[in-house]
FIMILUM-216598 format. One record per atom (N, C-alpha, C, O): residue in three letters; atom name; x, y, z; chain. Coordinates in steps of 0.2 Angstrom, whole numbers, plus 5000, padded with zeros to 4 digits. Each point is the difference from the previous one (the first is absolute). Layout:
R ALA CA X Y Z A
...
END
This chain:
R UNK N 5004 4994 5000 A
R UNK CA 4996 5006 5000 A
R UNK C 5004 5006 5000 A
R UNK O 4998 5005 4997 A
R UNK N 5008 4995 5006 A
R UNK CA 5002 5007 5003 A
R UNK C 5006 4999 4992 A
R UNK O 5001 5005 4997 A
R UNK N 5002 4989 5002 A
R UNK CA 5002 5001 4995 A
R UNK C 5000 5000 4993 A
R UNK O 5004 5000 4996 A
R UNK N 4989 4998 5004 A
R UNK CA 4999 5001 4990 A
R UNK C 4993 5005 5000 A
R UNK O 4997 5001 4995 A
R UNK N 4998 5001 5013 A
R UNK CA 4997 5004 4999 A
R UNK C 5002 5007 5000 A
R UNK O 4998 5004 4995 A
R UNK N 5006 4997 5010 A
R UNK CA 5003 5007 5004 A
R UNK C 5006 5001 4996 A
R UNK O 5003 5005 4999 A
R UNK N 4999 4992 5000 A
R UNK CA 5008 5000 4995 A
R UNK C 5006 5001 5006 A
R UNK O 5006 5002 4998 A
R UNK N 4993 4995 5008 A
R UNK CA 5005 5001 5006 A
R UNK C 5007 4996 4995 A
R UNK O 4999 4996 4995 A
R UNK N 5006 5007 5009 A
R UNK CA 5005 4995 4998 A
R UNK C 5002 4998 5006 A
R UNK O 5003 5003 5004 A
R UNK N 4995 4990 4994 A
R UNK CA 5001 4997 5007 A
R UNK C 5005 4992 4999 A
R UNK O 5002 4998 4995 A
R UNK N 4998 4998 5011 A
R UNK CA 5004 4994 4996 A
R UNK C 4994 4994 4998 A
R UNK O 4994 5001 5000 A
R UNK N 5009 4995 4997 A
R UNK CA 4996 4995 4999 A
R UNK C 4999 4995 4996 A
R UNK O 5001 5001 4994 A
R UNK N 4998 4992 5009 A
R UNK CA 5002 4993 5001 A
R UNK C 4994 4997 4997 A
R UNK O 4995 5001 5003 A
R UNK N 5005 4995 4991 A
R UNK CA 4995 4995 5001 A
R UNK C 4993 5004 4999 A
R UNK O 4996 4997 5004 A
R UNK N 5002 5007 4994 A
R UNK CA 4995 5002 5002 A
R UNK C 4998 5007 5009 A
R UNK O 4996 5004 5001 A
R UNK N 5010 4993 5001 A
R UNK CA 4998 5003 5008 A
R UNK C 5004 5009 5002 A
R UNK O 5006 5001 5002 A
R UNK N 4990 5004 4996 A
R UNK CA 5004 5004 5004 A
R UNK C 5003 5002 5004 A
R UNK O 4996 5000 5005 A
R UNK N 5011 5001 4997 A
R UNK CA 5004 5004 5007 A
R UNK C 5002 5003 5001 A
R UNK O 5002 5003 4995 A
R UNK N 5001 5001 5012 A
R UNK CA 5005 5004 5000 A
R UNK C 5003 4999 5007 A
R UNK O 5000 4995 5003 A
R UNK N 5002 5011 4999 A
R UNK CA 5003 4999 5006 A
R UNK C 4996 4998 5006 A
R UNK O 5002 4996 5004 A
R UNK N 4991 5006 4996 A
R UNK CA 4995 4999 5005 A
R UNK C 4999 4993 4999 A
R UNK O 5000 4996 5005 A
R UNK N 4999 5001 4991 A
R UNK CA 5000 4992 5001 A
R UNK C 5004 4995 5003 A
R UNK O 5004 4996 4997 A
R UNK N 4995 5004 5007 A
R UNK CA 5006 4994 5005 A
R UNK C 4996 4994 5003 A
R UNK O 4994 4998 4999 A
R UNK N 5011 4999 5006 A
R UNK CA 4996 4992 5001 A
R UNK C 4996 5005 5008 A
R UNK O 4997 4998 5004 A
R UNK N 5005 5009 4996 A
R UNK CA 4996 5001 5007 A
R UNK C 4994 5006 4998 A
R UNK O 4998 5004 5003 A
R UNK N 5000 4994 4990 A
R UNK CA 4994 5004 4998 A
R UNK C 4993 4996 4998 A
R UNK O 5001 4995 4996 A
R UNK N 4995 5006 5006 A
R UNK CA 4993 4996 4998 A
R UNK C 4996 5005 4995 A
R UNK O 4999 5006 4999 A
R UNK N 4997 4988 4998 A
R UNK CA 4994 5003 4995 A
R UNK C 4993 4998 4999 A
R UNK O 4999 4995 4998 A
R UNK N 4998 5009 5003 A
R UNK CA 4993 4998 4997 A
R UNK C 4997 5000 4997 A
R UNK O 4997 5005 4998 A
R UNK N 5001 4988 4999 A
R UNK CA 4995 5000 4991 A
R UNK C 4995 4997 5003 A
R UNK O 4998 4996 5004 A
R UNK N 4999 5010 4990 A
R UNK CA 4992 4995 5000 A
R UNK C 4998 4999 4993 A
R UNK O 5003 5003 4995 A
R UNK N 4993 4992 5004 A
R UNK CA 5003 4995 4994 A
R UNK C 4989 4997 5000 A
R UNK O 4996 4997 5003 A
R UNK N 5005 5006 4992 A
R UNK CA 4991 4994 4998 A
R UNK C 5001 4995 4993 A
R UNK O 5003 5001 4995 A
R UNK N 4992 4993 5008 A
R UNK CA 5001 4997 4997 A
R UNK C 5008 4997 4995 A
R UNK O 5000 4998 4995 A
R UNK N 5006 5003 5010 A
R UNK CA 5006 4997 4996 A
R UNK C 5004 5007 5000 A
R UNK O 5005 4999 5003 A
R UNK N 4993 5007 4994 A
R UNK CA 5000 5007 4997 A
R UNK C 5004 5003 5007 A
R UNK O 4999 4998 5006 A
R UNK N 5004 5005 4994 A
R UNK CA 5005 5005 5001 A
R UNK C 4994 5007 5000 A
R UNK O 4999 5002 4994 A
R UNK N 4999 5000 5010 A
R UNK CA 4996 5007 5000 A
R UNK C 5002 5005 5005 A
R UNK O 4996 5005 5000 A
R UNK N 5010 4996 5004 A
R UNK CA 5001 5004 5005 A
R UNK C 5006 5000 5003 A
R UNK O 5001 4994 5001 A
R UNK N 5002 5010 5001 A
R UNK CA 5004 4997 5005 A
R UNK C 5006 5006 5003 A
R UNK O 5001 5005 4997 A
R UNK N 5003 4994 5009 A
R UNK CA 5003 5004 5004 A
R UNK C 5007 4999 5003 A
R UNK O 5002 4994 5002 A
R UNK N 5000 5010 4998 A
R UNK CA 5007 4997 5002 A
R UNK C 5002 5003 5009 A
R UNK O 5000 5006 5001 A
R UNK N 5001 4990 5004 A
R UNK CA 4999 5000 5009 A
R UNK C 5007 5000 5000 A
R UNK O 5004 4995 4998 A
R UNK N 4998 5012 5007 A
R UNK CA 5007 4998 5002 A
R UNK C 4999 5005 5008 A
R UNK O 4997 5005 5001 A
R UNK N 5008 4990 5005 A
R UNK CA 5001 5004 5007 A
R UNK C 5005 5008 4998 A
R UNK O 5005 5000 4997 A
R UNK N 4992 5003 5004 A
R UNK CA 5006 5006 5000 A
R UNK C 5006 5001 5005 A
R UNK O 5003 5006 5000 A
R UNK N 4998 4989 5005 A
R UNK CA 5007 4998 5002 A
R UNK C 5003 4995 4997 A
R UNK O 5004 4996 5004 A
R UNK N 4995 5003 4990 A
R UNK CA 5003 4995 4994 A
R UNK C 5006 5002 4998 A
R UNK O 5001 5006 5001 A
R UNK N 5003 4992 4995 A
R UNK CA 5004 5003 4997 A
R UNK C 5004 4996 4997 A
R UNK O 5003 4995 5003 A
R UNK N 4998 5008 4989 A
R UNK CA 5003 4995 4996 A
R UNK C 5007 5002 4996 A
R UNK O 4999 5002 4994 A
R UNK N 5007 4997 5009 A
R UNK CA 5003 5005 4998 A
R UNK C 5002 5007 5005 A
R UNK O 5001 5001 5006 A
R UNK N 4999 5003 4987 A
R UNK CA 4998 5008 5001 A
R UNK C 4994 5001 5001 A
R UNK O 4998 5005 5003 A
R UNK N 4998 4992 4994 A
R UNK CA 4992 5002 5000 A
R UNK C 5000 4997 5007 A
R UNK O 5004 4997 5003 A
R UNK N 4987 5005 4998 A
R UNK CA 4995 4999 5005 A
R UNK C 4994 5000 4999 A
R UNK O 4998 4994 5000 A
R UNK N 4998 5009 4999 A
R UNK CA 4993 5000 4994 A
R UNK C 5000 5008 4997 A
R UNK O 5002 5005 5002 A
R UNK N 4992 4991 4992 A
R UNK CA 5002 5007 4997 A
R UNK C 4996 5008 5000 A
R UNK O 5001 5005 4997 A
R UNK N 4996 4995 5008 A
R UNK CA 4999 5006 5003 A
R UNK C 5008 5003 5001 A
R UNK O 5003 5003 4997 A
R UNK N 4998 4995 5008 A
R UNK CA 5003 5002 5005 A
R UNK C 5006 5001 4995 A
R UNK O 5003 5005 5000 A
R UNK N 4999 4991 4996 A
R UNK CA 5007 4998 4995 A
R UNK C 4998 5009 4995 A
R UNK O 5005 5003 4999 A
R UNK N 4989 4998 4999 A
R UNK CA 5000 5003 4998 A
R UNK C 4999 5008 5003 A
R UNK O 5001 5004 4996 A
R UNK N 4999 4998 5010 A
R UNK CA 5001 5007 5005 A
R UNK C 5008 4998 5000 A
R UNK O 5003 5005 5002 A
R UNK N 5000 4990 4998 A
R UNK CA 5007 5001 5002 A
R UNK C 5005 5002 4996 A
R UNK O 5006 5001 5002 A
R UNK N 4990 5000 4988 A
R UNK CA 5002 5001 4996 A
R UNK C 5004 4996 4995 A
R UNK O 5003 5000 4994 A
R UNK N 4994 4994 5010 A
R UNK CA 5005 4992 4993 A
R UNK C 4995 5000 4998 A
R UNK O 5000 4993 5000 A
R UNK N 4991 5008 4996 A
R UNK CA 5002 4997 4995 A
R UNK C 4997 5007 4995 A
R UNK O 4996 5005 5001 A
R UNK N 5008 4994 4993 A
R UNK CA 4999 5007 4995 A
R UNK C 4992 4997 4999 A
R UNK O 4997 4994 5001 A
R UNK N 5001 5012 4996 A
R UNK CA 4992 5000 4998 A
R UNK C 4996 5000 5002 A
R UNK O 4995 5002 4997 A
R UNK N 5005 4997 5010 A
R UNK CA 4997 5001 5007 A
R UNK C 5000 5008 5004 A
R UNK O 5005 5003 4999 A
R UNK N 4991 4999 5003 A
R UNK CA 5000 5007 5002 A
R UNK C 5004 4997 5007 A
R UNK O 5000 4995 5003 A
R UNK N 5004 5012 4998 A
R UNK CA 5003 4998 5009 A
R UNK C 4995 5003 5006 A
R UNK O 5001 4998 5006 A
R UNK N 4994 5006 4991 A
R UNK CA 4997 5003 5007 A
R UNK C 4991 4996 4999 A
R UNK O 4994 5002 5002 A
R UNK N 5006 4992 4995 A
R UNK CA 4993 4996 5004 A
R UNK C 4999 5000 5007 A
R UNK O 4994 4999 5002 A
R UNK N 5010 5001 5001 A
R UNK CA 4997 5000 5010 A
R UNK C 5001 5006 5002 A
R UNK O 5004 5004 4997 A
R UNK N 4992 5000 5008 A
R UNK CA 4999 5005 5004 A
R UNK C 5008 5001 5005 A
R UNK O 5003 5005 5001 A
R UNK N 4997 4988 5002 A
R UNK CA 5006 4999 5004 A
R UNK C 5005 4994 4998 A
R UNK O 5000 4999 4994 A
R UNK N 5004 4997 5011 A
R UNK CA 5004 4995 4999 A
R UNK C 4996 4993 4996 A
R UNK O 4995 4998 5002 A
R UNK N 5008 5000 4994 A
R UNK CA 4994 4993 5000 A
R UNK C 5003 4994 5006 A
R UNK O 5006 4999 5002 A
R UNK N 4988 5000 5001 A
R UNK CA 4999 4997 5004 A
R UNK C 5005 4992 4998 A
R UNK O 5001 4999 4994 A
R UNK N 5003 4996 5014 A
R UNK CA 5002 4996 4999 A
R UNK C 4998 4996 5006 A
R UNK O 5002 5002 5006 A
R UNK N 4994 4992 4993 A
R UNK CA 4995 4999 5005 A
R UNK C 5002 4991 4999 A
R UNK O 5005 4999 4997 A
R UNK N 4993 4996 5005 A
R UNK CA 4998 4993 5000 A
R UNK C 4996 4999 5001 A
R UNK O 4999 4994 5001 A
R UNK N 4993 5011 5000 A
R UNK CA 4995 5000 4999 A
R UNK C 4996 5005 4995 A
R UNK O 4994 5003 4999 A
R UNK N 5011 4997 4998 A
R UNK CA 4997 5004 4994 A
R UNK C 5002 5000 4994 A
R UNK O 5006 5001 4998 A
R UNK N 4989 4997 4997 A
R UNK CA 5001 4998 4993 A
R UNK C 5002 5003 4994 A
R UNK O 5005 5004 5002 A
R UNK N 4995 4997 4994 A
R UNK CA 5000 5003 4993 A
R UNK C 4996 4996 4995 A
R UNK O 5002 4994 4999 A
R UNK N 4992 5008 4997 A
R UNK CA 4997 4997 4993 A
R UNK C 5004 5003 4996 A
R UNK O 5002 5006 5001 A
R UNK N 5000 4992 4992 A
R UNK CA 5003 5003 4997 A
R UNK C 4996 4995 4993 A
R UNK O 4996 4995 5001 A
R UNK N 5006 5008 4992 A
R UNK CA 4995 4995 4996 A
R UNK C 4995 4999 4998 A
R UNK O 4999 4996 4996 A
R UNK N 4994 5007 5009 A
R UNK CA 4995 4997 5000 A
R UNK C 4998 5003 4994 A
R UNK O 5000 5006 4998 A
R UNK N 4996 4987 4997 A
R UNK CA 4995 5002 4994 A
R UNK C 4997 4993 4999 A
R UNK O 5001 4994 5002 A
R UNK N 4994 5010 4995 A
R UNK CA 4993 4994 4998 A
R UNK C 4999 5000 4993 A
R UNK O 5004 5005 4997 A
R UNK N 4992 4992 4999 A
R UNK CA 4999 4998 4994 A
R UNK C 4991 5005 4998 A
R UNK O 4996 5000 4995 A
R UNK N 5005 5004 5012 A
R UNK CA 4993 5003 4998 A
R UNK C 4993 4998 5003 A
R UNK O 4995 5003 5002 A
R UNK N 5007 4988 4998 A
R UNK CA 4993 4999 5000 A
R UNK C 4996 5000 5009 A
R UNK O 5002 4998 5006 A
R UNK N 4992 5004 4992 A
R UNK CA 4998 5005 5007 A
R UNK C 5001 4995 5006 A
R UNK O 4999 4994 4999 A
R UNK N 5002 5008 5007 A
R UNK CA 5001 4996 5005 A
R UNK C 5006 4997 5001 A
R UNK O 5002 4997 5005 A
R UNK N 5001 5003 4990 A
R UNK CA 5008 4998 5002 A
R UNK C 5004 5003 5006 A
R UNK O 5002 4998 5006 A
R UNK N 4998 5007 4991 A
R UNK CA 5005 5003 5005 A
R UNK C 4998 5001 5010 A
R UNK O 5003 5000 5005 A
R UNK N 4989 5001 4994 A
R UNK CA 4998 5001 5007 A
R UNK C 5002 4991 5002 A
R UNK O 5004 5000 5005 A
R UNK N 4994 4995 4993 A
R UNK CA 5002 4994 5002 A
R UNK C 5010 4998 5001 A
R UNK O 5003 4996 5003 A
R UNK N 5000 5008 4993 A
R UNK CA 5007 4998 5002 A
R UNK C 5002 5004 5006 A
R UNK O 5004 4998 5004 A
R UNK N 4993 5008 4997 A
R UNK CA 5001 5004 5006 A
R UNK C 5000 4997 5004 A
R UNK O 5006 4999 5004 A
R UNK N 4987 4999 4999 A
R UNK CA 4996 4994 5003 A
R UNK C 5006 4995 5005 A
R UNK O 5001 4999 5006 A
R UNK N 5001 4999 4986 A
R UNK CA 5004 4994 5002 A
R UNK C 5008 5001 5003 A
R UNK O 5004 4997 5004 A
R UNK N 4997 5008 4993 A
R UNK CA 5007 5004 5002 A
R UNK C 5001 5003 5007 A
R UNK O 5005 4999 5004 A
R UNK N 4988 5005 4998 A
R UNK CA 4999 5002 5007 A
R UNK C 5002 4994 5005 A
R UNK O 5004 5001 5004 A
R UNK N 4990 4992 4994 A
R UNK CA 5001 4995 5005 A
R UNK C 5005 4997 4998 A
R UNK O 5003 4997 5006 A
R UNK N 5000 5001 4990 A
R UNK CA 5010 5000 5000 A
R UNK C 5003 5002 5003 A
R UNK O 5004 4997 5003 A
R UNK N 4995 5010 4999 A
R UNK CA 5005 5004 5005 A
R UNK C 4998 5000 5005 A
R UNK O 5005 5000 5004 A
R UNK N 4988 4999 5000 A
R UNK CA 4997 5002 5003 A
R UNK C 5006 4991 5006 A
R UNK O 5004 5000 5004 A
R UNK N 4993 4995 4992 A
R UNK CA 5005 4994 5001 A
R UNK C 5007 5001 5004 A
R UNK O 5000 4998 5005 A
R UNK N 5005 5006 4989 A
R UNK CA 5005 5000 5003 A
R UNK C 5000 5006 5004 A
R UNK O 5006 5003 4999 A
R UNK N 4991 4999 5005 A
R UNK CA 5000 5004 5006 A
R UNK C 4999 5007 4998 A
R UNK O 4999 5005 5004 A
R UNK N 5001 4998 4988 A
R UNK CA 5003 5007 4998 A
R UNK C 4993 5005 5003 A
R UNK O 4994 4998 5002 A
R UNK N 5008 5007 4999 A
R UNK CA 4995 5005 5003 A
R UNK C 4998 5006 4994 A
R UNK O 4995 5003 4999 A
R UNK N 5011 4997 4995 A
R UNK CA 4997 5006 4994 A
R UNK C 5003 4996 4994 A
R UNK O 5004 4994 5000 A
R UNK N 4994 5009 4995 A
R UNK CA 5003 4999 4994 A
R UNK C 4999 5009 4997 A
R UNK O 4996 5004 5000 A
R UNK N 5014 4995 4995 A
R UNK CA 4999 5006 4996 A
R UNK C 4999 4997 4995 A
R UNK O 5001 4994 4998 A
R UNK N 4995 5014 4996 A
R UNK CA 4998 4997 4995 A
R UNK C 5004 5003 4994 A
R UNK O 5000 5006 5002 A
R UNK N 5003 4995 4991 A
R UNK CA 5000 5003 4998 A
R UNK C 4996 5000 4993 A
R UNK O 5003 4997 4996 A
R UNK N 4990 5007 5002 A
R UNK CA 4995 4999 4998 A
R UNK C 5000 5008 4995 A
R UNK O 5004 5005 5000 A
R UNK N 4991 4995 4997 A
R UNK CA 4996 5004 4995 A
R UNK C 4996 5004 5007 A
R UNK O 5000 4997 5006 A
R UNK N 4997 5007 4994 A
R UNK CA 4998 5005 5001 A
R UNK C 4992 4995 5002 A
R UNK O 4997 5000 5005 A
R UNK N 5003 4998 4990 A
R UNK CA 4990 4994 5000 A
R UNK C 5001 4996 5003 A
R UNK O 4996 4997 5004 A
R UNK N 5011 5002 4996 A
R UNK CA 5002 4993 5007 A
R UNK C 4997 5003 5007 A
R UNK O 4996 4997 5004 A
R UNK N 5007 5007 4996 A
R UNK CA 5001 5003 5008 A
R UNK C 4990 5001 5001 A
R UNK O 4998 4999 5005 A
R UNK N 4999 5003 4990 A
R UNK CA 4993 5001 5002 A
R UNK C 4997 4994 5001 A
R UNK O 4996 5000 5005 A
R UNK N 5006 4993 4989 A
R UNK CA 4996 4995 5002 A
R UNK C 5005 4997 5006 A
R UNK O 4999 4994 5000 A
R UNK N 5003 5007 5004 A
R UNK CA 5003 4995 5004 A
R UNK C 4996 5005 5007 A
R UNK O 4998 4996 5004 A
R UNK N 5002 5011 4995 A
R UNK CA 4996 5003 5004 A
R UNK C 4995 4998 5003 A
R UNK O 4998 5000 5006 A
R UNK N 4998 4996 4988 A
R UNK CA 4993 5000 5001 A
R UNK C 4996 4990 5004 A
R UNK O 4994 4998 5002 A
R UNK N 5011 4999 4998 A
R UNK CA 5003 4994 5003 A
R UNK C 4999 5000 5008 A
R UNK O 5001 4995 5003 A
R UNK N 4998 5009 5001 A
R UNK CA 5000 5000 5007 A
R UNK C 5005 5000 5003 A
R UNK O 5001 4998 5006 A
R UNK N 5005 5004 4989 A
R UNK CA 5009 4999 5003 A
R UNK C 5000 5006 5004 A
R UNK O 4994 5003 4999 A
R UNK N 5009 4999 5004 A
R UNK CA 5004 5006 5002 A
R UNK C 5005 5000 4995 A
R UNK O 5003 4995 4999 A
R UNK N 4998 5012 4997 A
R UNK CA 5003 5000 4996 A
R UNK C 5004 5008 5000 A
R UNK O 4995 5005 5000 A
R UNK N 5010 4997 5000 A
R UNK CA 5006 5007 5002 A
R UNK C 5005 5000 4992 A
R UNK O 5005 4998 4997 A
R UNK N 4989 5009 5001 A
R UNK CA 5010 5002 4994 A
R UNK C 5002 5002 5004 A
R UNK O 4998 5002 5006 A
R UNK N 5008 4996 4992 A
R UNK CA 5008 5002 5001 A
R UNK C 5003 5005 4997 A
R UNK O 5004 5004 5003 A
R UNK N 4993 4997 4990 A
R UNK CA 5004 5004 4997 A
R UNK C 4998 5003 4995 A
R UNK O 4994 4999 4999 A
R UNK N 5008 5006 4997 A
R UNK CA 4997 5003 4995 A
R UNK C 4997 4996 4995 A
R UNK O 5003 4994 4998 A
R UNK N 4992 5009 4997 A
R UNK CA 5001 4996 4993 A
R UNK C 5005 5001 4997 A
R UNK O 5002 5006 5000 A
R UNK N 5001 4989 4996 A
R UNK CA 5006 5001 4997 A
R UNK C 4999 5000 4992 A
R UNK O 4994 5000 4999 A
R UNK N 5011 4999 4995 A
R UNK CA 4998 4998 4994 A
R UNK C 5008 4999 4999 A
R UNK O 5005 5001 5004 A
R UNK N 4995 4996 4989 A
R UNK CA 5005 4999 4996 A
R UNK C 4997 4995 4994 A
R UNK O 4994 4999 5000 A
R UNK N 5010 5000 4997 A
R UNK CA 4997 4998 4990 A
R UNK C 4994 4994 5000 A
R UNK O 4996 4999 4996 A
R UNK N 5005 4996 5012 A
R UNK CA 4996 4995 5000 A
R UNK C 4992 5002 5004 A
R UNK O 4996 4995 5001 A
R UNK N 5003 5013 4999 A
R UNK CA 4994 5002 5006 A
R UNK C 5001 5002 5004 A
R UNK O 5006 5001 5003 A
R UNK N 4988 5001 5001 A
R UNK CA 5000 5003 5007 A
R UNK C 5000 4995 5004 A
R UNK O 4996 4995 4998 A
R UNK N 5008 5003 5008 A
R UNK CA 4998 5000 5006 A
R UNK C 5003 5000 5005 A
R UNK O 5005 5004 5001 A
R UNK N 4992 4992 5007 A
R UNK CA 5002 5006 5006 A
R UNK C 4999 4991 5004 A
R UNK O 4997 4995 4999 A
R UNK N 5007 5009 5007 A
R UNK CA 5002 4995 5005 A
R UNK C 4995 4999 5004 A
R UNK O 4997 5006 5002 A
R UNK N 4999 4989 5002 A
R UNK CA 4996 5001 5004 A
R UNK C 4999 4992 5006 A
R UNK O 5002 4994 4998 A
R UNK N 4996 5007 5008 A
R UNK CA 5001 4995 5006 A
R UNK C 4993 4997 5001 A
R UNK O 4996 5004 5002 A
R UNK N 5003 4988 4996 A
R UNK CA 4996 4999 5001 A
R UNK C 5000 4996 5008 A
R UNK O 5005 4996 5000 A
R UNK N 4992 5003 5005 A
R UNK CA 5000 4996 5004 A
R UNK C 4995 4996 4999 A
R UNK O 4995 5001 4998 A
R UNK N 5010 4993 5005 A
R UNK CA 4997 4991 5000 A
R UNK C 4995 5001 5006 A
R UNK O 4999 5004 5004 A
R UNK N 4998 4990 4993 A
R UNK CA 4990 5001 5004 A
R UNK C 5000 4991 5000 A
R UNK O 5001 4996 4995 A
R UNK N 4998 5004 5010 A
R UNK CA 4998 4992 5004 A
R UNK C 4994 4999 4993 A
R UNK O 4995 5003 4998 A
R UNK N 5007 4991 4999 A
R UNK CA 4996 4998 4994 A
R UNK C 4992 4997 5002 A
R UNK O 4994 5000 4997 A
R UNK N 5007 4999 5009 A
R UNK CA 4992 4999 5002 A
R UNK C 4994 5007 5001 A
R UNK O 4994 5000 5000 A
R UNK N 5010 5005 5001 A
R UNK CA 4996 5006 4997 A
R UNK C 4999 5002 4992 A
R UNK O 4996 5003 4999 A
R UNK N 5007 4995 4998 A
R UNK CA 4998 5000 4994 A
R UNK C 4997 4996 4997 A
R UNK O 5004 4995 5000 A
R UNK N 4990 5003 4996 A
R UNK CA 4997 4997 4996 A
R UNK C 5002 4999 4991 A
R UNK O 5001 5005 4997 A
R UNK N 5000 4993 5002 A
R UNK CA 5006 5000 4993 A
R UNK C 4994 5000 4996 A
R UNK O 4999 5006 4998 A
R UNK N 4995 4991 5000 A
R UNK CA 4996 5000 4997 A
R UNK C 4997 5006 4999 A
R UNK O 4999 5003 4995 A
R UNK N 4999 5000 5013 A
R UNK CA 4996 5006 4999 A
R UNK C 5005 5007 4999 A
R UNK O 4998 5005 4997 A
R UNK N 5008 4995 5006 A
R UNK CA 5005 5004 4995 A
R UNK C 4998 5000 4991 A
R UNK O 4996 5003 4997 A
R UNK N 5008 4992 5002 A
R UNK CA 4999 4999 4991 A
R UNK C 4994 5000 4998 A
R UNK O 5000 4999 4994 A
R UNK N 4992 5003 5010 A
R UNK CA 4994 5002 4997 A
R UNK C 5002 5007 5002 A
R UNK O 4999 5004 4995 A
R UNK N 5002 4998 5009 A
R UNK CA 5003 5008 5000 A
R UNK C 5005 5003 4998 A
R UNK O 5000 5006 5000 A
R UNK N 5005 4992 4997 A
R UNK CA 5002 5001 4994 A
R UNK C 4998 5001 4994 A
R UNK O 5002 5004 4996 A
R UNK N 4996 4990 5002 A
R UNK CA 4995 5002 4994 A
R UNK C 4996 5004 5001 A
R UNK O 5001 5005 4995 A
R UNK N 4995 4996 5008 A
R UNK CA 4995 5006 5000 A
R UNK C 5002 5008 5000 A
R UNK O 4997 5005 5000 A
R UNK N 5010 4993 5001 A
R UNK CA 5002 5007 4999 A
R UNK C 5003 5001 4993 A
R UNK O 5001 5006 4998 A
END
């Protein structure tokens, strides 16, 4: 997606996109119908680190990576072991996707003890994630460069038994 849709120049194996964020201590989430690949996200701790990097918010306020604005955070980015970074996330469109991997992401994290997840999202990210029952914090300004607008924002994880997945992704659609 990111490299024969978006024209990233990224690496790539086999089919499989990477770069430095990809390591054996990064996770991903797909959602897949019927066999199909339809979404999916890329989960890293932001006291990770691989290399020189660390995740790519914060990789990118510290000035490593070109193309990246350096002022997406208000402050420091955060380095936490209870707090995430989504990085990646895209769906294939079709409605209900994306509120369902959320879903599934929160209680992933929610799992490994995490308390927030950063996001770095579009502008309509940050509204529909808004609309989800998360507690959700910009961080940072909206930003642009040649790939679009957008802007850093903190979602907090929510015990998955207060959310309903079903009746989210009916509230999402209806919006």
């Amino acid at each position: 997606m990111f490299v024969d849709r978006l024209g990233w120049k990224l690496g790539e194996y086999e089919q499989m996109e990477f770069e430095q964020y990809d390591s054996f201590d990064t996770r991903y989430a797909i959602a897949h119908v019927d066999g199909n690949v339809v979404g999916g996200g890329r989960l890293r701790r932001t006291d990770q680190r691989n290399g020189v990097y660390s995740y790519m918010i914060r990789d990118a306020v510290l000035g490593l990576l070109p193309g990246l604005p350096d002022n997406l955070l208000y402050d420091d980015a955060p380095v936490d072991t209870q707090l995430w970074e989504l990085t990646r996330f895209a769906t294939n469109g079709q409605p209900g996707v994306a509120v369902a991997l959320l879903y599934e992401i929160n209680a992933y994290l929610n799992s490994r003890g995490a308390t927030g997840c950063l996001c770095l999202g579009t502008p309509a990210f940050l509204r529909m994630a808004s609309k989800f029952s998360w507690d959700v914090d910009q961080m940072g300004p909206v930003c642009s460069n040649e790939d679009g607008r957008f802007v850093v924002f903190r979602c907090s994880v929510t015990d998955p038994s207060e959310l309903v997945p079903g009746s989210v992704a009916r509230q999402a659609a209806a919006r």
